[in-house]
C-alpha beads as a LAMMPS data file, in Angstrom:
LAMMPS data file: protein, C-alpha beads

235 atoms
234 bonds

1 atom types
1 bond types

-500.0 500.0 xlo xhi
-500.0 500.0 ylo yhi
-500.0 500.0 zlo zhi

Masses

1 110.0

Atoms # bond

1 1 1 -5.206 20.277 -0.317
2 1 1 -5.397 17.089 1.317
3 1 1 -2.403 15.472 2.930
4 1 1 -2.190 13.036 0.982
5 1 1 -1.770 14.882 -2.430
6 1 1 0.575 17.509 -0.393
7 1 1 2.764 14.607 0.981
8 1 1 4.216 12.290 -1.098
9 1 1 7.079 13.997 -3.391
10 1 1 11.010 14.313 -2.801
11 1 1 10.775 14.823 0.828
12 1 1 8.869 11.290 1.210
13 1 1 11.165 9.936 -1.055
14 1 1 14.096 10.492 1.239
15 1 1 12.371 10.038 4.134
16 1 1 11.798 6.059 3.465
17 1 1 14.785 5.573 1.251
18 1 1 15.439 2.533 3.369
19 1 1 12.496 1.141 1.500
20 1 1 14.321 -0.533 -0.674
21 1 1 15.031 -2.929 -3.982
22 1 1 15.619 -5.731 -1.942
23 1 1 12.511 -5.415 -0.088
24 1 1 10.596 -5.252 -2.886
25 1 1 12.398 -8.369 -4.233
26 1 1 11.795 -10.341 -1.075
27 1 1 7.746 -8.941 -0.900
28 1 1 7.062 -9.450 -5.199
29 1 1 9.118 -13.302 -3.960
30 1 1 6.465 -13.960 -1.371
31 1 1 3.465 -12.991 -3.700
32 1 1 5.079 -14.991 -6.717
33 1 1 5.365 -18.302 -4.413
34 1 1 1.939 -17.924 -3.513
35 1 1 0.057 -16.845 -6.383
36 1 1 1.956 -18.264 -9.561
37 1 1 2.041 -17.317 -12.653
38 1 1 -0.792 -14.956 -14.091
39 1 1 -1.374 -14.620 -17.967
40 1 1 -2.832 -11.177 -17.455
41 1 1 -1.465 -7.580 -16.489
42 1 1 -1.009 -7.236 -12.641
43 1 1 -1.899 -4.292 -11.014
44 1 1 0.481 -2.353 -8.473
45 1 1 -2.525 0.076 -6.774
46 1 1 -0.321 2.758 -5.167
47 1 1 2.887 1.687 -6.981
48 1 1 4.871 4.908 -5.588
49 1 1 8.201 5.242 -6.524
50 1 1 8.073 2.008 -8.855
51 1 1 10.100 -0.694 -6.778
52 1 1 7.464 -3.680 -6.721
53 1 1 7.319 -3.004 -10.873
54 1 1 10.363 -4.042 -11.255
55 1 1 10.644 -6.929 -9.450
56 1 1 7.255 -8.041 -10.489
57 1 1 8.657 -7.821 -14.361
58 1 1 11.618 -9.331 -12.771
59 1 1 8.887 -12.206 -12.144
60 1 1 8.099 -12.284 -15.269
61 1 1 4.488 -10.282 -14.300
62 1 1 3.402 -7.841 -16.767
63 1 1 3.055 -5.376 -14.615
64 1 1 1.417 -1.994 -14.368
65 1 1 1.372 0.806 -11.361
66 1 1 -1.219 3.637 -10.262
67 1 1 -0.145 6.278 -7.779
68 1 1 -1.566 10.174 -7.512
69 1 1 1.958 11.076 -7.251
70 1 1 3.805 12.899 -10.329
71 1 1 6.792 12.703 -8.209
72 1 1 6.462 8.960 -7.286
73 1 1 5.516 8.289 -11.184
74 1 1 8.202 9.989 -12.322
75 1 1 10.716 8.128 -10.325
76 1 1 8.412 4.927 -11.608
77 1 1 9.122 5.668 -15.214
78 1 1 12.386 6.306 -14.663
79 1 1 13.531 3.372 -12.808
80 1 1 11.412 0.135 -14.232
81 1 1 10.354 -1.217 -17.257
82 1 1 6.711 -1.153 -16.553
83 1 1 3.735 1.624 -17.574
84 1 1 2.362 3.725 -15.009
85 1 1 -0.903 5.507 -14.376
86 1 1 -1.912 8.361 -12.420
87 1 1 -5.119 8.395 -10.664
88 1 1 -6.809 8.418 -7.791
89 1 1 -7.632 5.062 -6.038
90 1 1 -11.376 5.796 -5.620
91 1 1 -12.124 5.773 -9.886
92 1 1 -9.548 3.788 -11.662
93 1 1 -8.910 4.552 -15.222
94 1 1 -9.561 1.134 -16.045
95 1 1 -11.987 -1.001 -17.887
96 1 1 -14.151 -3.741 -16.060
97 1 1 -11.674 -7.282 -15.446
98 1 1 -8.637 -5.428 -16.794
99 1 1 -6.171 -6.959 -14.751
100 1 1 -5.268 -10.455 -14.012
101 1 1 -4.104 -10.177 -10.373
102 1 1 -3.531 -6.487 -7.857
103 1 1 -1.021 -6.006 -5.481
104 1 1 -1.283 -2.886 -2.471
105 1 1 2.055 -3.345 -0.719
106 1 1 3.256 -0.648 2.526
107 1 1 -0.536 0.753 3.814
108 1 1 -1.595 1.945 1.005
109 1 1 -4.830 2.084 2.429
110 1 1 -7.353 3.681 4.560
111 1 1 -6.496 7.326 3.501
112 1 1 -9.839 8.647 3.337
113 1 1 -11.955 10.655 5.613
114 1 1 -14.986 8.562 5.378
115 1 1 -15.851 4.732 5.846
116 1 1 -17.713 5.036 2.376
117 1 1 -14.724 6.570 0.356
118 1 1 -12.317 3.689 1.528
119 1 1 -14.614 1.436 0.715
120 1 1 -15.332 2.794 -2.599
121 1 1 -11.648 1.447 -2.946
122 1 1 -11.783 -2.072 -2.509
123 1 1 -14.852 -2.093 -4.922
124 1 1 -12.780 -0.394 -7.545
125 1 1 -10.339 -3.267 -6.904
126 1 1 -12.677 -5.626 -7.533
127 1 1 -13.945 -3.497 -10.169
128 1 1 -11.069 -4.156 -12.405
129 1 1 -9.906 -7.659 -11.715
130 1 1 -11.188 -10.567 -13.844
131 1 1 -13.006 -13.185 -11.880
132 1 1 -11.155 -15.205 -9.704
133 1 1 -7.958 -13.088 -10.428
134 1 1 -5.493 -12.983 -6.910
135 1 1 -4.878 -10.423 -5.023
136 1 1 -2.048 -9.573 -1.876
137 1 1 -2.829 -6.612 0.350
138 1 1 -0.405 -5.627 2.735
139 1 1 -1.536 -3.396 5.849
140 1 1 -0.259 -2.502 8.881
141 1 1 -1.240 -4.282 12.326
142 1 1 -3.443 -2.388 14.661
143 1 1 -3.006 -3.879 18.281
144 1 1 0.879 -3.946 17.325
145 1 1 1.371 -0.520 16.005
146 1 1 -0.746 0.755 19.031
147 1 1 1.563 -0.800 21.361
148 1 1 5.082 0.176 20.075
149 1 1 3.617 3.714 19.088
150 1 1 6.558 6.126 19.628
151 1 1 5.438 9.815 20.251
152 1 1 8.563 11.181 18.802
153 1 1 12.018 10.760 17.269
154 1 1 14.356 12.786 15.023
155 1 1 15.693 11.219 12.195
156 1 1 18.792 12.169 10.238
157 1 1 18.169 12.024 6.360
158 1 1 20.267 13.376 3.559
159 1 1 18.166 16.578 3.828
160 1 1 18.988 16.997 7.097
161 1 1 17.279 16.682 10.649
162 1 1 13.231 15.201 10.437
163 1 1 11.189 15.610 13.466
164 1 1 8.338 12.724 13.802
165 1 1 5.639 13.485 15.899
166 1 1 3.003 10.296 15.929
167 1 1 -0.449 9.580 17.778
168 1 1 -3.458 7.980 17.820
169 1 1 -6.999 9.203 17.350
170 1 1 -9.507 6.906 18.973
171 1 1 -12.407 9.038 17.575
172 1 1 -11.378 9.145 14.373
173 1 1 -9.845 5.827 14.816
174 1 1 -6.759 7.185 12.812
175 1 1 -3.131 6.742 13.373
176 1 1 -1.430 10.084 12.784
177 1 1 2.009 11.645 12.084
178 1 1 3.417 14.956 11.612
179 1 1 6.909 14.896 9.613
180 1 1 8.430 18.031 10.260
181 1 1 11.402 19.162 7.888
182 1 1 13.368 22.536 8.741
183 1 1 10.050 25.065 8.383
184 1 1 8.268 22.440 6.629
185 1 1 5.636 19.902 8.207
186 1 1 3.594 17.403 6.279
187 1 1 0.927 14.939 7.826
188 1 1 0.143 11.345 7.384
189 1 1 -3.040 9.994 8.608
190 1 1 -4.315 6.483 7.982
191 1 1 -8.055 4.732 9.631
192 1 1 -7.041 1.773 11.954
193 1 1 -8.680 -0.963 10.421
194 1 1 -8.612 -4.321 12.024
195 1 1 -8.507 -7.720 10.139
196 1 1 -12.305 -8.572 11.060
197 1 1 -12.878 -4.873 9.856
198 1 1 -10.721 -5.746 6.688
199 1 1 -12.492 -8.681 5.689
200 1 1 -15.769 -7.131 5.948
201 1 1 -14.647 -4.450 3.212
202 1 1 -13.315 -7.032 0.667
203 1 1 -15.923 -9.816 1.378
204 1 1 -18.389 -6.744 0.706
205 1 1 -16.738 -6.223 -2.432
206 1 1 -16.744 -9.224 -4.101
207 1 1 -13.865 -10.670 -2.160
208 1 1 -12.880 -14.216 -0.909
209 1 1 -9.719 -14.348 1.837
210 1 1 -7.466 -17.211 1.407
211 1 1 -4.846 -16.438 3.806
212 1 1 -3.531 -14.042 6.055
213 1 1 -0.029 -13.907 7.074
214 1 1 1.971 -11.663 9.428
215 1 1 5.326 -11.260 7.598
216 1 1 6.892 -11.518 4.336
217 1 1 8.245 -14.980 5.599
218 1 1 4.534 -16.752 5.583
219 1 1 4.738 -16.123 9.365
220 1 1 1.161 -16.425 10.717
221 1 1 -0.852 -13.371 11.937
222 1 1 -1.208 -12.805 15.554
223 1 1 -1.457 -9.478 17.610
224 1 1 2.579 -9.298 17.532
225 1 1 2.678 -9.868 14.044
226 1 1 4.932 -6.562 11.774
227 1 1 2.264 -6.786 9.136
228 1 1 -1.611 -7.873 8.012
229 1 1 -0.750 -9.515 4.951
230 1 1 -4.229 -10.503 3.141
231 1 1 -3.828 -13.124 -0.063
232 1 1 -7.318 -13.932 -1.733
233 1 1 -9.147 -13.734 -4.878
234 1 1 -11.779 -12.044 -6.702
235 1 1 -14.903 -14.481 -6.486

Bonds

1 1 1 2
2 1 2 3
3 1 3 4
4 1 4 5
5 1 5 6
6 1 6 7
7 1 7 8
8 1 8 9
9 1 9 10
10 1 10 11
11 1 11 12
12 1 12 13
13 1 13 14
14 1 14 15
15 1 15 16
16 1 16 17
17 1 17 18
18 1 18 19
19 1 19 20
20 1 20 21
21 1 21 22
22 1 22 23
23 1 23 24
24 1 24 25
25 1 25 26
26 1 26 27
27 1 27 28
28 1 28 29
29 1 29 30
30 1 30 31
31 1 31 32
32 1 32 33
33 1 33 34
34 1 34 35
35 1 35 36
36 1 36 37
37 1 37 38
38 1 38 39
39 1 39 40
40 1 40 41
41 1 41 42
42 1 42 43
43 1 43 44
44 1 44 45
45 1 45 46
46 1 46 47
47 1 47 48
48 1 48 49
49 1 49 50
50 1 50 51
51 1 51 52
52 1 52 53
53 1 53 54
54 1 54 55
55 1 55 56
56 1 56 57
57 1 57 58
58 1 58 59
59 1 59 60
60 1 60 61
61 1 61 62
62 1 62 63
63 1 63 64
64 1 64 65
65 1 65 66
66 1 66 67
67 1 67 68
68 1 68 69
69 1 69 70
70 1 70 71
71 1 71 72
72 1 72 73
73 1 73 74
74 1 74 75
75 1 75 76
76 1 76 77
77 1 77 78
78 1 78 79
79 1 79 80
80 1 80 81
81 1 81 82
82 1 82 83
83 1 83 84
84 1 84 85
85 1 85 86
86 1 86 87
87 1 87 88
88 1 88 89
89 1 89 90
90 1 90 91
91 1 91 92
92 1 92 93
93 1 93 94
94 1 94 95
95 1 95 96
96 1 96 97
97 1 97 98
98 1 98 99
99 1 99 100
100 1 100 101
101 1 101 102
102 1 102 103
103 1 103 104
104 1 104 105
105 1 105 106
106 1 106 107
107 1 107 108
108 1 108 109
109 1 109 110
110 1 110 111
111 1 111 112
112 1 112 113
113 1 113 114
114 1 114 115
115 1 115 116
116 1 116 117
117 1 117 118
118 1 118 119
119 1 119 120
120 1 120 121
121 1 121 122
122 1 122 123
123 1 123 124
124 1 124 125
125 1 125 126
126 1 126 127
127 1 127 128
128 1 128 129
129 1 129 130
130 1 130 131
131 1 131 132
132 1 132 133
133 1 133 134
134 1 134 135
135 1 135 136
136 1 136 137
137 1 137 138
138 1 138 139
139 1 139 140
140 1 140 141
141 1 141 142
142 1 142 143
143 1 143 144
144 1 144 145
145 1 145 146
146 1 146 147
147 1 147 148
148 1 148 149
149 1 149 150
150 1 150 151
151 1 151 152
152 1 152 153
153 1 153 154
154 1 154 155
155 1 155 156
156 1 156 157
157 1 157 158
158 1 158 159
159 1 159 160
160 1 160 161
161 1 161 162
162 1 162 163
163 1 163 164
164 1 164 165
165 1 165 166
166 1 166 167
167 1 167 168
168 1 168 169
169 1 169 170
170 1 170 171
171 1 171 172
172 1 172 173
173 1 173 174
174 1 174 175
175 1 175 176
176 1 176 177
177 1 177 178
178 1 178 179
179 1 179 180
180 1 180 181
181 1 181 182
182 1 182 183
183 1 183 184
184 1 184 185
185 1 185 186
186 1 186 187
187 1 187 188
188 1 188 189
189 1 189 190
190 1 190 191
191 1 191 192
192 1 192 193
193 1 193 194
194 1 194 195
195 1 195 196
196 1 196 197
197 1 197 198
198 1 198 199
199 1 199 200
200 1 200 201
201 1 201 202
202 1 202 203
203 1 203 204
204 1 204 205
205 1 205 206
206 1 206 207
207 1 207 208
208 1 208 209
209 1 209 210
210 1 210 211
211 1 211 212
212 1 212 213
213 1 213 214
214 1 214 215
215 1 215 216
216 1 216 217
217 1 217 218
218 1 218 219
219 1 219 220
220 1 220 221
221 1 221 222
222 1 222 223
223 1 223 224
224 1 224 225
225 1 225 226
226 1 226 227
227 1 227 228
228 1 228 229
229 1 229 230
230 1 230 231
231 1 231 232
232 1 232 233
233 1 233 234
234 1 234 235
């Protein structure tokens, strides 16, 4: 089993239960004042526990989530208005310009053992958006995380004590992190990809870049910058 199918279920679901509402309401806010309204179904790739649906609908988006999570989906159905999908992000269960506009929000991306399979990824998201729907992609910065990379810390959750072990792995090129809970360990690992690396991929895939931000606040990108935020459109 891979970690990624092992990973995300209740235990993740504490873990980053500071990931909340009104981050998703402040994140769905920034996409809305940028993007507009869309006619179409919007896509939430990797929707998780269902936060961004809601606020999207809140929007007034018709929105729809993916996720390979039952857990995540469950929690999805249970707590927004919005239909939900379970798949994997490589082959969408989707028809050809389904959607009118995607959202990937918290690194959501770069899961994938090989260069080809996270590729295969942003071609599926081109795959199903009509031409010239929007897109936001929201990824992690590199040369930041790199620098404020803590080794380890133990976190108190309502489950009780989490050990967080985290490193880097400059052949692989992966940032890595071992959650361990009471006899329990799980394992993150996502590929490092930069933003000349990132718009590579989605210029590759059909992909033109309109902007690239650093925060949820429109703050421009730079090397100190919390996030790569990517806002473009399908050509």
């Amino acid at each position: 089993m891979t970690w990624y199918q092992e990973w995300f279920g209740e235990e993740y679901l504490d873990l980053y239960s500071y990931r909340d509402e009104e981050e998703a309401r402040r994140q769905v806010d920034f996409f809305s004042s940028r993007i507009g309204p869309i006619l179409r179904p919007v896509l939430d790739l990797a929707c998780g526990s269902g936060r961004h649906l809601q606020e999207l609908h809140n929007c007034g988006y018709q929105a729809f989530g993916c996720d390979l999570s039952y857990v995540l989906l469950r929690t999805a159905i249970r707590d927004s208005d919005a239909s939900v999908a379970r798949s994997d992000m490589r082959r969408l269960p989707f028809a050809d310009g389904s959607f009118g506009g995607l959202v990937n929000f918290f690194t959501s991306f770069g899961y994938f053992e090989t260069e080809e399979d996270n590729l295969e990824v942003v071609r599926e998201m081109s795959r199903v958006l009509a031409s010239g729907a929007p897109f936001l992609f929201d990824y992690l910065n590199v040369p930041r995380e790199l620098k404020r990379l803590v080794p380890r810390e133990v976190k108190k959750t309502a489950t009780g004590e989490v050990v967080i072990e985290r490193w880097f792995d400059s052949t692989r090129r992966t940032f890595n992190k071992r959650i361990t809970i009471g006899s329990r360990s799980f394992l993150e690992r996502v590929r490092a990809y930069e933003l000349d690396e990132i718009s590579v991929l989605f210029a590759a895939s059909g992909f033109a870049l309109h902007g690239v931000f650093g925060d949820f606040d429109g703050r421009s990108f730079d090397v100190e910058a919390a996030r790569l935020i990517v806002v473009g459109a399908k050509i």
